[in-house]
C-alpha positions in Angstrom: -86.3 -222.8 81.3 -84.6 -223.6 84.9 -81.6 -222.9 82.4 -82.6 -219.5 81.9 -83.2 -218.7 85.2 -80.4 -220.1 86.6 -78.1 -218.3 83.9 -79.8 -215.1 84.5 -79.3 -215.3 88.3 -75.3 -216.3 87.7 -75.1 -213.1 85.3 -77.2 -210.9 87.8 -74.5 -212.4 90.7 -72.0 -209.7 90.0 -74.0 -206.9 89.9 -75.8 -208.1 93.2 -72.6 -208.3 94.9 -71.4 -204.9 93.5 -74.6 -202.8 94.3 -73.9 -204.2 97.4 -70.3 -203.4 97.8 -71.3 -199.6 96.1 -73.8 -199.2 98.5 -71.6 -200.1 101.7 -68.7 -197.7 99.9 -71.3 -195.2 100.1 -72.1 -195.6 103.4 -68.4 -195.5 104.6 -67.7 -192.3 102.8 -70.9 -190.8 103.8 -69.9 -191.5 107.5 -66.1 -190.6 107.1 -67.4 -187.0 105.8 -69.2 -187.0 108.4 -66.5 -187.3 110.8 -64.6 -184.6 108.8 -67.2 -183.0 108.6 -67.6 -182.4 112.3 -64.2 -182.4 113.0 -63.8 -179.1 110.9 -66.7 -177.7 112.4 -64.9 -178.3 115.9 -61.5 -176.6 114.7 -63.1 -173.7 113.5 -65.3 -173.4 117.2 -61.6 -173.9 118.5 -60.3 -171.3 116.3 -63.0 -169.2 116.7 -62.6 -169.2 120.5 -58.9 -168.8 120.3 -59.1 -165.7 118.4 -61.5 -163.8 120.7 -59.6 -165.0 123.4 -56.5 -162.9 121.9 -59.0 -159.8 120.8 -60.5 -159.4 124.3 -56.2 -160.2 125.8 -55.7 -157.2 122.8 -57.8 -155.2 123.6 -57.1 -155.5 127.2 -53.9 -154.8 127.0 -53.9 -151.6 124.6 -56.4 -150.3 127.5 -54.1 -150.7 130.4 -51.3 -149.1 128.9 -53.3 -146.3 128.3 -54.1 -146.4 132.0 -50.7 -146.2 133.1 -49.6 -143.7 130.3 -52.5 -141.3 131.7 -51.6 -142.0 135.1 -48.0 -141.1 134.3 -48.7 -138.0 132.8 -50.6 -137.2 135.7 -47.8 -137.7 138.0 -45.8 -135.5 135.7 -48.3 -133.0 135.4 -48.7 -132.8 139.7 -45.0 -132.8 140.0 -44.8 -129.5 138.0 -47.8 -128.0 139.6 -45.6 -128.6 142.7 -42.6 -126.8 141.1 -44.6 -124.0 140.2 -46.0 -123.3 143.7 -42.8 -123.3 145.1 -41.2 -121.4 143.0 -44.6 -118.9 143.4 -44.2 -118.9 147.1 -40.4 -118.2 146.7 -41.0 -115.2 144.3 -43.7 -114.1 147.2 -41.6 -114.4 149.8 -38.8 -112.4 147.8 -41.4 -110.0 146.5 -42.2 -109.2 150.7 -38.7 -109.0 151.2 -38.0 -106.0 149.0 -41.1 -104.5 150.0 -40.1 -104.4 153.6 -36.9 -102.9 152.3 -38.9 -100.7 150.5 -40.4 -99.6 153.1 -37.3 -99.3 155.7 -35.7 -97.3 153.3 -38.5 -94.9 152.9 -38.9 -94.5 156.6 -35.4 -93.9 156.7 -35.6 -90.9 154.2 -38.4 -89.6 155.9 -35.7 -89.3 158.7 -32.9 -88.5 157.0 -34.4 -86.8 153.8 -31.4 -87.6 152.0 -31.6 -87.7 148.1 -29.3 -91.0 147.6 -31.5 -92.9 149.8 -34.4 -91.3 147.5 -32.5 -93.0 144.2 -32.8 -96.1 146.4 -36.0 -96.1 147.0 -37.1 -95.2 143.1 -34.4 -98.0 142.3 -36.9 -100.3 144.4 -39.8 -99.4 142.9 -39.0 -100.1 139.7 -37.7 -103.7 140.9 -40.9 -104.0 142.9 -42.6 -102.8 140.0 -41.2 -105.7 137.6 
């Protein structure tokens, strides 16, 4: 019977020792998933990060250049509105000019009443007029 036994415990030796060596396995891959496992999960923080990093630099960026576009069209816009009171004030100056003259030369032909200075004058008008 202490045969038996002892047979049965040399025949059970292998399995013993390979549970264990399973079980250990086991425990090493479960810990080295683990590892991966958290390591992925870190990476895809990092990447996570990295790519709302350069969304909000994006979206930054678009929006400043349509600060300075609006800002140059601004300057463009003042620059003509600049132009176009000169050029306002030049036409008023001109347009007082001619009616002084207008007015000269009717004074004159009130003098004179003479009827080529009255062609003048309706000459004037019609400039004045336009």
């Amino acid at each position: 019977m202490k045969s038996k036994v002892l047979l049965t415990l040399l025949a059970s030796l292998p399995m013993i020792v390979f549970a264990q060596n399973n079980s250990q396995a086991l425990q090493k891959s479960r810990s080295m998933h683990q590892q991966m496992n958290t390591q992925n999960q870190k990476r895809a923080s990092e990447r996570a990060t990295s790519n709302q990093q350069w969304r909000m630099q994006n979206m930054m960026s678009k929006s400043l250049n349509k600060s300075i576009i609006a800002e140059t069209k601004l300057e463009k816009e003042e620059k003509n509105k600049k132009k176009l009171e000169e050029k306002a004030e030049e036409l008023n100056i001109d347009l007082k000019t001619k009616h002084e003259e207008l007015v000269t030369l009717e004074n004159k032909q009130k003098n004179l009443n003479d009827p080529e200075i009255q062609a003048n004058i309706e000459k004037l008008k019609k400039k004045f007029l336009k």
